[in-house]
N, CA, C and O of each residue as an XYZ file, in Angstrom:
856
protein
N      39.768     64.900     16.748
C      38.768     65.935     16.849
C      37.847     65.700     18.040
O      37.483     66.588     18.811
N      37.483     64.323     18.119
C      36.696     63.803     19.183
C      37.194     64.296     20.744
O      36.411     64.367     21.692
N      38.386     64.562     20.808
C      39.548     64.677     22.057
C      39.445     65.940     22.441
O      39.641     66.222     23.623
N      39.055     67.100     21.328
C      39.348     67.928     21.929
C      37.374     68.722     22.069
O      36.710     69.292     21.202
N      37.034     68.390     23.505
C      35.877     68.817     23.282
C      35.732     69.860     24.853
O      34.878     69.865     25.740
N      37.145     70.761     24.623
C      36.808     72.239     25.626
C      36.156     73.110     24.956
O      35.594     73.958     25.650
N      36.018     73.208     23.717
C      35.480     73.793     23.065
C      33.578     74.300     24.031
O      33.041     75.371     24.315
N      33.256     73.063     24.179
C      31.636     73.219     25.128
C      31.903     73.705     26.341
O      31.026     73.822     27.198
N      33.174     74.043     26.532
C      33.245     74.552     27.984
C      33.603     75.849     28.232
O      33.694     76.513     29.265
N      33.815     76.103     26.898
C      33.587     77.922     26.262
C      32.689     78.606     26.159
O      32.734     79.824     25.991
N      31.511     77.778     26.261
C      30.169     78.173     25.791
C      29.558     78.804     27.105
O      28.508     78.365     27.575
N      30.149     79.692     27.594
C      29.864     80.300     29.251
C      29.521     81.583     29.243
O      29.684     82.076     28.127
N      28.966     82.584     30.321
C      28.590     83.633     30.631
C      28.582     85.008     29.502
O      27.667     85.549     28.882
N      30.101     85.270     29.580
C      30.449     86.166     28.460
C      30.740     86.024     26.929
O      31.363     86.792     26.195
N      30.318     85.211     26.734
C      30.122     84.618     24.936
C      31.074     84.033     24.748
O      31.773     84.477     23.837
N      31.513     82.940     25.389
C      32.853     82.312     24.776
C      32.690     80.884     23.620
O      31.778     80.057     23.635
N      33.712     80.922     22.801
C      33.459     80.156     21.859
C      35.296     79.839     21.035
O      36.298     80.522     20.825
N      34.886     78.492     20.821
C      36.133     78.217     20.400
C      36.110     77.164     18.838
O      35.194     76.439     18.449
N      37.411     77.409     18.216
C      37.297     76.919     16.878
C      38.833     75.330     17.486
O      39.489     75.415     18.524
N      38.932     74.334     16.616
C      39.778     73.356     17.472
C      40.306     72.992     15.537
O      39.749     73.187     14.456
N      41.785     72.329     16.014
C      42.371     71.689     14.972
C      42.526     69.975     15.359
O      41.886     69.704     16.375
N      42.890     69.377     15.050
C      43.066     68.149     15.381
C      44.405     67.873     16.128
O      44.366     66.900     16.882
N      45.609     68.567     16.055
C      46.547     68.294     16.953
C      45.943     69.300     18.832
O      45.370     70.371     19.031
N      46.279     68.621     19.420
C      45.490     69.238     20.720
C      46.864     70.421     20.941
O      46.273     71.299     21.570
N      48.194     70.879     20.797
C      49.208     71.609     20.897
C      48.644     72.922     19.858
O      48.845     74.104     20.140
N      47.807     72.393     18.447
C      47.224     74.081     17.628
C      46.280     74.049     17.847
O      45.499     74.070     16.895
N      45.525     73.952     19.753
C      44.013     74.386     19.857
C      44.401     76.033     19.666
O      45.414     76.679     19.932
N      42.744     76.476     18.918
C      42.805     77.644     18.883
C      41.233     77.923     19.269
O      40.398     77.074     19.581
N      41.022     79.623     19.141
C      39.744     79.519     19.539
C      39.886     81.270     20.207
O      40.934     81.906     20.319
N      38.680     81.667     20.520
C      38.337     82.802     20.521
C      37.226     83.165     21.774
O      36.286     82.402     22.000
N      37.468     84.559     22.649
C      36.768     84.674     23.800
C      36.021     85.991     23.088
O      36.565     86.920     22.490
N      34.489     85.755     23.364
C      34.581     87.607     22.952
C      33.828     88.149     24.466
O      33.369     87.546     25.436
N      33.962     89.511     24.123
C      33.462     90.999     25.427
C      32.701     91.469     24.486
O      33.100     92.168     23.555
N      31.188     90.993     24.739
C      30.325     91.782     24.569
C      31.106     93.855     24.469
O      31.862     93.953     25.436
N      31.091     94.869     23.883
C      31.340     96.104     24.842
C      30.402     96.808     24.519
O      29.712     96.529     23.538
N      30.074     98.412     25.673
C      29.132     99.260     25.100
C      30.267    100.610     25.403
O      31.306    100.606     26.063
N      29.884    101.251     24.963
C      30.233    102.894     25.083
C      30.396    103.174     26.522
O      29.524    103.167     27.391
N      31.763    103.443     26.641
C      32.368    103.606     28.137
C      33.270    102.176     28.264
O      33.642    101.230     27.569
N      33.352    102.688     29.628
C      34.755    101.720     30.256
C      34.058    100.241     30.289
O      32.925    100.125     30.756
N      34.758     99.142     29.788
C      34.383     97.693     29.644
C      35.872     97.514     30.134
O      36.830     98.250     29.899
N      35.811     95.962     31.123
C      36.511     95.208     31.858
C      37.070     94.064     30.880
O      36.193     93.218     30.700
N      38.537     93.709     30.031
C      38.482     92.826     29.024
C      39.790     91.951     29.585
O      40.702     92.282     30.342
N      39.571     91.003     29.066
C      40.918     90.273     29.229
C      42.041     89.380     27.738
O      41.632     89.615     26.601
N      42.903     88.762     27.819
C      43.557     88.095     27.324
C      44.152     87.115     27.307
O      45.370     86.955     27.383
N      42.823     85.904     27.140
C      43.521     84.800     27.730
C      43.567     84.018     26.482
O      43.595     82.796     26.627
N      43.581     84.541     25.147
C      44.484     83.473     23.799
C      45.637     84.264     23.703
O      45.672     85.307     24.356
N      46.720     83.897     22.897
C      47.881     84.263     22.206
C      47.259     85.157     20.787
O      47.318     84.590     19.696
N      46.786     86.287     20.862
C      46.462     86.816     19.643
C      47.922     87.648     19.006
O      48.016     88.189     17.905
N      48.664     87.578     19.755
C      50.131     88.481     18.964
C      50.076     89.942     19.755
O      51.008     90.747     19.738
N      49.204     90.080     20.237
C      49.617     91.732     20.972
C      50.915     91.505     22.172
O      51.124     90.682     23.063
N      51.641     92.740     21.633
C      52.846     92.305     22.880
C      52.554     93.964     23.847
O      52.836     94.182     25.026
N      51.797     95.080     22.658
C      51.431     96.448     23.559
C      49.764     96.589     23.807
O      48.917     95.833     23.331
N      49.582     97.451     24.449
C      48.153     98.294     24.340
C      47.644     98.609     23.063
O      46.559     98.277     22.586
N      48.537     99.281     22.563
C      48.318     99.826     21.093
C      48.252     98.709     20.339
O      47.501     98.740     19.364
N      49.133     97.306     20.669
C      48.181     96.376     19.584
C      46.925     96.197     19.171
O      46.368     96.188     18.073
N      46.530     96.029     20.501
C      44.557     96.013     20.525
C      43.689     96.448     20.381
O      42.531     96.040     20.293
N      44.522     98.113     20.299
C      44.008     99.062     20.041
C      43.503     99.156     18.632
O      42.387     99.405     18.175
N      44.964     98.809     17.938
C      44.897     98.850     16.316
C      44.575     97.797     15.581
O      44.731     97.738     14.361
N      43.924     96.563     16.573
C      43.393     95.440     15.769
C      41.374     95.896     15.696
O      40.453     95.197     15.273
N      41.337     97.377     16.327
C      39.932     97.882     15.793
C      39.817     99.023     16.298
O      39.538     99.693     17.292
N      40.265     98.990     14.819
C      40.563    100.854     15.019
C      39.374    102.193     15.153
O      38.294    101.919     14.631
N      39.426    102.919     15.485
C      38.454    103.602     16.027
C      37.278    103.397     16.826
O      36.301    104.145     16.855
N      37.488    101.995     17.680
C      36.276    101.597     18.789
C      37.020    102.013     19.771
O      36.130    102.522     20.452
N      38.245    102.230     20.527
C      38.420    102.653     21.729
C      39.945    103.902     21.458
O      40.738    104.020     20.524
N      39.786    104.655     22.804
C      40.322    105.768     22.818
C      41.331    105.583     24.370
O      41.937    106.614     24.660
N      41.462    104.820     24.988
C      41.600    104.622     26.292
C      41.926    103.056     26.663
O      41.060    102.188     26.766
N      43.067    102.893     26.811
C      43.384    101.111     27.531
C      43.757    101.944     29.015
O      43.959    103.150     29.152
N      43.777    100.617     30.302
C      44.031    101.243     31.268
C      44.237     99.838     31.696
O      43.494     99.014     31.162
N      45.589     99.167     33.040
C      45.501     98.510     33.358
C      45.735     98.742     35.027
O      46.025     99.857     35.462
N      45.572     97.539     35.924
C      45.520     98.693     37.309
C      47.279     97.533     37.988
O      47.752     96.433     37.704
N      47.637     98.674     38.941
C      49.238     98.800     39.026
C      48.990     98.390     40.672
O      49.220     99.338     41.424
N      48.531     97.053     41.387
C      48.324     96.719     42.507
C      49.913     97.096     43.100
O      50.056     96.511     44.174
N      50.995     97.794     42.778
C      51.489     98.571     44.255
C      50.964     99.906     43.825
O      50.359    100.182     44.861
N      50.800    100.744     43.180
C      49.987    101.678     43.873
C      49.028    101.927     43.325
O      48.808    103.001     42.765
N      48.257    100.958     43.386
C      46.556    101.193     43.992
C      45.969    101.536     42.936
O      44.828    101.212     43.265
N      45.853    102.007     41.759
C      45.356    102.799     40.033
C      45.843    102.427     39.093
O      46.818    101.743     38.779
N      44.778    103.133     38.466
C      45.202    102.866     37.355
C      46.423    103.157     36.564
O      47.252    103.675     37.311
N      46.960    103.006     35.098
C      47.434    103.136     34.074
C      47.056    103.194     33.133
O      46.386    102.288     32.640
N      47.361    104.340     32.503
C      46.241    104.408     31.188
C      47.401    104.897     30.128
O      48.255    105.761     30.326
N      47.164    103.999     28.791
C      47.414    104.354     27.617
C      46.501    105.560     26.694
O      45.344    105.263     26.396
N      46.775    106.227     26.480
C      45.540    107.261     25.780
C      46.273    107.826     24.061
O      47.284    108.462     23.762
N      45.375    107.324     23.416
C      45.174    107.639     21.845
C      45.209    109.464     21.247
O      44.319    110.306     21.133
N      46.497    109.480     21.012
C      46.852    110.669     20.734
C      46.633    111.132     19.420
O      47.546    111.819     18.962
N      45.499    110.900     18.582
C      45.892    110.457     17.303
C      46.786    109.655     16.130
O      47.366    109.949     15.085
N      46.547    108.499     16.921
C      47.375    107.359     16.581
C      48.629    107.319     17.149
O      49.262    106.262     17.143
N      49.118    108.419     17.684
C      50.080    107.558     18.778
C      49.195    107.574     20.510
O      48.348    108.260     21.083
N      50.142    106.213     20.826
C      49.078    106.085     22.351
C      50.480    106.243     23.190
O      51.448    105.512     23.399
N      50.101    107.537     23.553
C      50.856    108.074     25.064
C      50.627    107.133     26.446
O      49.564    106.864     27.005
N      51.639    106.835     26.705
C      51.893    105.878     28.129
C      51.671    104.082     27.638
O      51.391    103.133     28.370
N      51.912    104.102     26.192
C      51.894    102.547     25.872
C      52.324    101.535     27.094
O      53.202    101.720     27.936
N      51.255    100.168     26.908
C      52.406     99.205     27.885
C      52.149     97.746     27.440
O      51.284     97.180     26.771
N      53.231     97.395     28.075
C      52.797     95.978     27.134
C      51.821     94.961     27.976
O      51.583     94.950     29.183
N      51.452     94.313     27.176
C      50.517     92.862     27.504
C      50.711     91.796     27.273
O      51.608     91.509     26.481
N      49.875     90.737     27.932
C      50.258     89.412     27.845
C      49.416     88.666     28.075
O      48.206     88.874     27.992
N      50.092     87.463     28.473
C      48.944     85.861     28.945
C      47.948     86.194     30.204
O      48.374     86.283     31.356
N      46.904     86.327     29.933
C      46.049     86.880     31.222
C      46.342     88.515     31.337
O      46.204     88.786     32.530
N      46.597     89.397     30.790
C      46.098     90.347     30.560
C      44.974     91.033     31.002
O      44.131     91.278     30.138
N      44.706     91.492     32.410
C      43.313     92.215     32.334
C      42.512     93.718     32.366
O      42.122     94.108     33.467
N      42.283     94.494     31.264
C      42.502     95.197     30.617
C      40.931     96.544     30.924
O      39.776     96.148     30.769
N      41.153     97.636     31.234
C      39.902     97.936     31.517
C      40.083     99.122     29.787
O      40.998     99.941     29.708
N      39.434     99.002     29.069
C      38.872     99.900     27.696
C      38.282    100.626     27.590
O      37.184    100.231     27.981
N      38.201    101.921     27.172
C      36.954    103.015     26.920
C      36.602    103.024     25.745
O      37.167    103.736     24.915
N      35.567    102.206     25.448
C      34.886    102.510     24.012
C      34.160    103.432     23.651
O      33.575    104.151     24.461
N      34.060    103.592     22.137
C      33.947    104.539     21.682
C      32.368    104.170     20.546
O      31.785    104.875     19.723
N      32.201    103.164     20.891
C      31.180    102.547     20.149
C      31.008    101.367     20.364
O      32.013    100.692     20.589
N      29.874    100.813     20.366
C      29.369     98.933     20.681
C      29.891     98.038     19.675
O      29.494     97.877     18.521
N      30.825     97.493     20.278
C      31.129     96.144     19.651
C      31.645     95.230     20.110
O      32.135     95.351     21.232
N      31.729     93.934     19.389
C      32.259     92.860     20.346
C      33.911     92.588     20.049
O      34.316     92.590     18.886
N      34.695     92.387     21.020
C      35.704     92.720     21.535
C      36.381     90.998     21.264
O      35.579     90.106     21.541
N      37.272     90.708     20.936
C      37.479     89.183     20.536
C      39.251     89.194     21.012
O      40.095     89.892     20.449
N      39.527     88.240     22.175
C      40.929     87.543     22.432
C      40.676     86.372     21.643
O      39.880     85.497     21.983
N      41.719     86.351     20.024
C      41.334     85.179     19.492
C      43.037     84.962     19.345
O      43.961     85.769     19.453
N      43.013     83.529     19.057
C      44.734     82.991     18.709
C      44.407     81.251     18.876
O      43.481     80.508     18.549
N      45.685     81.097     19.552
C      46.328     79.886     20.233
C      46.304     80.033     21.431
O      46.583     81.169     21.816
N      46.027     79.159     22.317
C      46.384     78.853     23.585
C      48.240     79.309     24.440
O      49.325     78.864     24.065
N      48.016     80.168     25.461
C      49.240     79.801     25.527
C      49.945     78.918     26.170
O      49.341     77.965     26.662
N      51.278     79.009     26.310
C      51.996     77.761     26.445
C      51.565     77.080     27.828
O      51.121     75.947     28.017
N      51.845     78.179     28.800
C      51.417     78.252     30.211
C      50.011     79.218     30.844
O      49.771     80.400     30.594
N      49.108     78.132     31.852
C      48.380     78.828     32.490
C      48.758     80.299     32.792
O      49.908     80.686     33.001
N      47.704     81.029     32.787
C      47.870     82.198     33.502
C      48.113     82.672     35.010
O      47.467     82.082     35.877
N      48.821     83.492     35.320
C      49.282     83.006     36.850
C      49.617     84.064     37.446
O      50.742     84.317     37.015
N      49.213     85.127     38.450
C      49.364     86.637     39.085
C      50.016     86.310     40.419
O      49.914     85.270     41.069
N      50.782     87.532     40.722
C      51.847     88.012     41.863
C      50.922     88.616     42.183
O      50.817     89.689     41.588
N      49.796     88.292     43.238
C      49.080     89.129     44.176
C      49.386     89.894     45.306
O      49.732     89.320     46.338
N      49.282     91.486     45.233
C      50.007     91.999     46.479
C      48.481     92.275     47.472
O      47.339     91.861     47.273
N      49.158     93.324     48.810
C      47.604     93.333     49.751
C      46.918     94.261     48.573
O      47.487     94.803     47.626
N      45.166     94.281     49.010
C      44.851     95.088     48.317
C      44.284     94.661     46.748
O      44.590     93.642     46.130
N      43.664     95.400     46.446
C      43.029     95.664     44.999
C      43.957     95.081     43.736
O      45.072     95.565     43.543
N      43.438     94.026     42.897
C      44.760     93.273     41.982
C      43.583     93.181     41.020
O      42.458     93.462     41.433
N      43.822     92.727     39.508
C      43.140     92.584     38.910
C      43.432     91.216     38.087
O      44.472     91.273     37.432
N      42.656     89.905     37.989
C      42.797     88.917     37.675
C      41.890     88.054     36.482
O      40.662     88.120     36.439
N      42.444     87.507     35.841
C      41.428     86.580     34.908
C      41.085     85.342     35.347
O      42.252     84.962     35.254
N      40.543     84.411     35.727
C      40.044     83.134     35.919
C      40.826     82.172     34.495
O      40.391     81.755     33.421
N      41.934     82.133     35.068
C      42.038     81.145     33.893
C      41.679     79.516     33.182
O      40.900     78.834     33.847
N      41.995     79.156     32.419
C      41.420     78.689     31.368
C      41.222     77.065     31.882
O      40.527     76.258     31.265
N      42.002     76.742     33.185
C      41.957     75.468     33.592
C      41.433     75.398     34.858
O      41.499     74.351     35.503
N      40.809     76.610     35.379
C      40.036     76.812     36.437
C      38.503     76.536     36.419
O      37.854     77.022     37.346
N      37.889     75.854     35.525
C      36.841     76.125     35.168
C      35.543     75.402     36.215
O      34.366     75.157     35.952
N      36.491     75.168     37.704
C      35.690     74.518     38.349
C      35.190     75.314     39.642
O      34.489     75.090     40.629
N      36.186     76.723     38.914
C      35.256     77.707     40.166
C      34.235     79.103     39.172
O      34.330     80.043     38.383
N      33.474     78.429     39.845
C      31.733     78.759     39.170
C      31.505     80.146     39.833
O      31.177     81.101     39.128
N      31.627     80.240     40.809
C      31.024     81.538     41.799
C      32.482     82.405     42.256
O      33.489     81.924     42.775
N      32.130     84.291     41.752
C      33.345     84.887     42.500
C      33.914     84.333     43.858
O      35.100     84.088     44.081
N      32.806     84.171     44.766
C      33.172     83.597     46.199
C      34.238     82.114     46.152
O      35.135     81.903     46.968
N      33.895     81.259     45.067
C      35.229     80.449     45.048
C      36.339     80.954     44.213
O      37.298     80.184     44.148
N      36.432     81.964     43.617
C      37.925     82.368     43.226
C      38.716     83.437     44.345
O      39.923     83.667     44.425
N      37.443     84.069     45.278
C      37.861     84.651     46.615
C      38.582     83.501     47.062
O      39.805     83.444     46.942
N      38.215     83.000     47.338
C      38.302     81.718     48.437
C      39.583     81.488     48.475
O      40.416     81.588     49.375
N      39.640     81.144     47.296
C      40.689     80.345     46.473
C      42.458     81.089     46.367
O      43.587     80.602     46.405
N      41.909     82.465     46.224
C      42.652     83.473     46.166
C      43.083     84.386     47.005
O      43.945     85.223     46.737
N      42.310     84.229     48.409
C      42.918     84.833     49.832
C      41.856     86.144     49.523
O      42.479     87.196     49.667
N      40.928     86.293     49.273
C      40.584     87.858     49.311
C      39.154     87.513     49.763
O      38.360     86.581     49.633
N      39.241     89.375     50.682
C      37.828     89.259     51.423
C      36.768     89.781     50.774
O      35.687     89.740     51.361
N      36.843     90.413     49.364
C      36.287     90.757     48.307
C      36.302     90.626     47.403
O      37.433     90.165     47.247
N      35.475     90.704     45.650
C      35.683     90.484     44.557
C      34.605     90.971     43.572
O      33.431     90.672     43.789
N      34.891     91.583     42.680
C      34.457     93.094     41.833
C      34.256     92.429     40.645
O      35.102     91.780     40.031
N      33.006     92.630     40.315
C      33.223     92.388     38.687
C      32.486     93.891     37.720
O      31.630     94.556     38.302
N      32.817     94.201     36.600
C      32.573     95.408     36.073
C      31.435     95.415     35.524
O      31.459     94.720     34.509
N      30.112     96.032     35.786
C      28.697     95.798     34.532
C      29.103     97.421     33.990
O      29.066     98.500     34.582
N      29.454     97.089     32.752
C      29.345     97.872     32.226
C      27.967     99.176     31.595
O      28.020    100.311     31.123
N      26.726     98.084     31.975
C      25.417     98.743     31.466
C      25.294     99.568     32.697
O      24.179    100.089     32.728
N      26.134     99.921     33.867
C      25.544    100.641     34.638
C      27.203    101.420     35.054
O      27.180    102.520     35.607
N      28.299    100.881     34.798
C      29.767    101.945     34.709
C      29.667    102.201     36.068
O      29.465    103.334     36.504
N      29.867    100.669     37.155
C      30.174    100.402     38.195
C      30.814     99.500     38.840
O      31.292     98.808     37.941
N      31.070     99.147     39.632
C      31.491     97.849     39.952
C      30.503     97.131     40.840
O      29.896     97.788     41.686
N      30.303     95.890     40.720
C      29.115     95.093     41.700
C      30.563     94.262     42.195
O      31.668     94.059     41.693
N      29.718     93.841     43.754
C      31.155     93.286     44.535
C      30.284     92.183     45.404
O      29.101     92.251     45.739
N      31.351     91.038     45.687
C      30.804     89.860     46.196
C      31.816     90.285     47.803
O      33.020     90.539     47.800
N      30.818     90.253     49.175
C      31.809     90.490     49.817
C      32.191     88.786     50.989
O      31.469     87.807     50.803
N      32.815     88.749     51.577
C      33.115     87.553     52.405
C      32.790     87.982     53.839
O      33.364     88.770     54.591
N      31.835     87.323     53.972
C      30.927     87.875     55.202
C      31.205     86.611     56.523
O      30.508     86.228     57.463
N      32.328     86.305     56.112
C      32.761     84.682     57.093
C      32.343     83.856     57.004
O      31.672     83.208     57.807
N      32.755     83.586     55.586
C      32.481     81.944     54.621
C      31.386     82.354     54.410
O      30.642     81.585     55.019
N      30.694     83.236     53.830
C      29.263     83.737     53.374
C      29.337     84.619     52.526
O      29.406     85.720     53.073
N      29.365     84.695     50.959
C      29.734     85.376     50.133
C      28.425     86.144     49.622
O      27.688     85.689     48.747
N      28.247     87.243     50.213
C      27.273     88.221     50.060
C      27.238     88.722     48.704
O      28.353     89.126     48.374
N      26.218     88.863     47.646
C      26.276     89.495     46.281
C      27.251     88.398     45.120
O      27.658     88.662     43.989
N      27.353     87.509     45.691
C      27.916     86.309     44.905
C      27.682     86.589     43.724
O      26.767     87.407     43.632
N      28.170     86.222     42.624
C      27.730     86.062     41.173
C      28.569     84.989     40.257
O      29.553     84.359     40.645
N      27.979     84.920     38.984
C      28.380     83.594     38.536
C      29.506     84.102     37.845
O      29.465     85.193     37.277
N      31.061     82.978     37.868
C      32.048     83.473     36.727
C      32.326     82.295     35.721
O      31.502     81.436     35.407
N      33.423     82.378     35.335
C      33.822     81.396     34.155
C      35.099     81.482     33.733
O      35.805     82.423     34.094
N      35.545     80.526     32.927
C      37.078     80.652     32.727
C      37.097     82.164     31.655
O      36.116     82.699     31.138
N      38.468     82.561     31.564
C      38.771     83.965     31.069
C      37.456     84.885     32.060
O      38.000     85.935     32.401
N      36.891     84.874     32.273
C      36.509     86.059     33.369
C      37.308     87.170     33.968
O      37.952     86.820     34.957
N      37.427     88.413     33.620
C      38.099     89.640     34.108
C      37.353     89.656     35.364
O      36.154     89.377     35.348
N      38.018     89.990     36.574
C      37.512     90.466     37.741
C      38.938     91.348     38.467
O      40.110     91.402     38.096
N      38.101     92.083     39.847
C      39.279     93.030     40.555
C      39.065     91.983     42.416
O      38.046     91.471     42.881
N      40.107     92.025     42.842
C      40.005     91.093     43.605
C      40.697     92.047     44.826
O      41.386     93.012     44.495
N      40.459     91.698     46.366
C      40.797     92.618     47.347
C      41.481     91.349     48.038
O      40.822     90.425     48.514
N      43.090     91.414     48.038
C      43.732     90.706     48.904
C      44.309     90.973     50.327
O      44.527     92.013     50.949
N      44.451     89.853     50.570
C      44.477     89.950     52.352
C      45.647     89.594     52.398
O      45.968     89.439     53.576
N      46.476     89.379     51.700
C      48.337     88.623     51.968
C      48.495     88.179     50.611
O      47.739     87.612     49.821
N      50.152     88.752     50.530
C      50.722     88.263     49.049
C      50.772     87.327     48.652
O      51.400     86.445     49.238
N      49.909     87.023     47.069
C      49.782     85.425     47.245
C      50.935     85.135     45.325
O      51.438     86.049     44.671
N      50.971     84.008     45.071
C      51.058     83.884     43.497
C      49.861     82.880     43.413
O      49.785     81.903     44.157
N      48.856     83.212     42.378
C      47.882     82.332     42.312
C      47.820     82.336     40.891
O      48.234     83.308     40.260
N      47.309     81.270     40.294
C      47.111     80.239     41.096
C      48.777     79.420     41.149
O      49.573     79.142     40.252
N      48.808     79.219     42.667
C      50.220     78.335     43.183
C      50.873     77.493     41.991
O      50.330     77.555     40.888
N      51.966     76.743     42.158
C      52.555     76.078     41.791
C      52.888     76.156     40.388
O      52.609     77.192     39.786
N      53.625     74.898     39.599
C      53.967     74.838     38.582
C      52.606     75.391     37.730
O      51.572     74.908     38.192
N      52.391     76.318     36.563
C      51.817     76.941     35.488
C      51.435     75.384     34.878
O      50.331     74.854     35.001
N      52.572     74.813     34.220
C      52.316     73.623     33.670
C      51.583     73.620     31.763
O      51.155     74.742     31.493
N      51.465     72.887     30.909
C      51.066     73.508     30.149
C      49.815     73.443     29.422
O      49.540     72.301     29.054
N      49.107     74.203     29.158
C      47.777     74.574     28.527
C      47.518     73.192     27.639
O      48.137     73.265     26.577
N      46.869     72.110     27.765
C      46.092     71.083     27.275
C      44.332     71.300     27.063
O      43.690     72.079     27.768
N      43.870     70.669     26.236
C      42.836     70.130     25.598
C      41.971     69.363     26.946
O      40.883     69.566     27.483
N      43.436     68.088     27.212
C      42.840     67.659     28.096
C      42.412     67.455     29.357
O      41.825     66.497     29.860
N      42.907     68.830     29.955
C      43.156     69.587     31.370
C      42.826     70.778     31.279
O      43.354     71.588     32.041
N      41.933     71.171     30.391
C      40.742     72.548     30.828
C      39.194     71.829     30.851
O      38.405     71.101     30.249
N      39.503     72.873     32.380
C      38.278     72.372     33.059
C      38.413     71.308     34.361
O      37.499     70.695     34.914
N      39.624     71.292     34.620
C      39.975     70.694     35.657
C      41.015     71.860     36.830
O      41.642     72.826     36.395
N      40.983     71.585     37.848
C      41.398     72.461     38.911
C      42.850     71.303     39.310
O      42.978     70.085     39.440
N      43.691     72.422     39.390
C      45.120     72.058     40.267
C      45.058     71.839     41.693
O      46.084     71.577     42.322
């Protein structure tokens, strides 16, 4: 129990919080999204069992009307939309998942499960991509180091209390409008060359390697 203490390293920006078992392979644990009424920026970085849109949809039912995820080759969105219980343009989801929602009422929004097997890890094309900070990154603190990090001369995060985007820009190694992130962090990122980030072997999701950088 003593071993597994990522749990305090959950305790970050967007309400994160985690529950632990004693084998470090059934960490489990839970991210929540604050949401309000309108479009909220969410992600998926536990194993909660959703393999569609409509899973998440129907794990709380009647808070959102609208999943949308964005399709970096061309440029927009995708949107699932709630037809009265069927959701027209379903799609599926996964490990790092980052998910933009239209709620329909305030509530808090929970990626809860297991860890998955492998880090989270994106095929970045040029242009507008949408990414989570995953779970073993936890040593980049500021959008400007996941820019950095990630080849892009920009980086977006969603405030929902104002149903905009605020953007950190790269002003030549000078990250203008900077702001603070954290592991599972949803953000939209502006790339400059196709990257896979984060590089190399995924490797697998430990206890004792979150919170450490590759």
């Amino acid at each position: 129990m003593k071993k597994i203490m990522f749990v305090l390293l959950l305790i970050v920006s967007i309400g994160f919080l985690a529950a632990v078992e004693s084998d470090p392979s059934a960490v489990v644990g839970y991210v929540k999204y604050p949401c309000v009424v309108g479009n909220n920026l969410v992600a998926l970085p536990m194993s909660a069992g959703y393999a569609w849109a409509s899973d998440l949809a129907n794990a709380y039912p009647g808070n959102m009307d609208a999943i949308s995820k964005w399709d970096a080759s061309l440029q927009d969105w995708t949107t699932a939309v709630d037809l009265g219980g069927f959701w027209d343009g379903d799609f599926e989801v996964g490990n790092g998942s980052v998910l933009m929602i239209n709620a329909l009422a305030v509530f808090n929004m929970f990626s809860i499960g297991s860890l998955y097997a492998t880090n989270a890890q994106y095929n970045l094309l040029v242009g507008n991509n949408t990414v989570m900070i995953p779970l073993n990154y936890s040593s980049l603190a500021m959008a400007g180091d996941a820019g950095t990090a990630m080849g892009a001369d920009a980086v977006s995060t969603w405030d929902a209390g104002l149903q905009d985007w605020l953007t950190a820009v790269d002003l030549g190694g000078f990250w203008d409008g900077d702001f603070a992130i954290s592991i599972g962090y949803p953000l939209m990122a502006n790339i400059l060359a196709p990257v896979v980030w984060p590089a190399g072997p995924r490797g697998n999701v430990r206890s004792n390697n979150i919170g450490t950088s590759k």
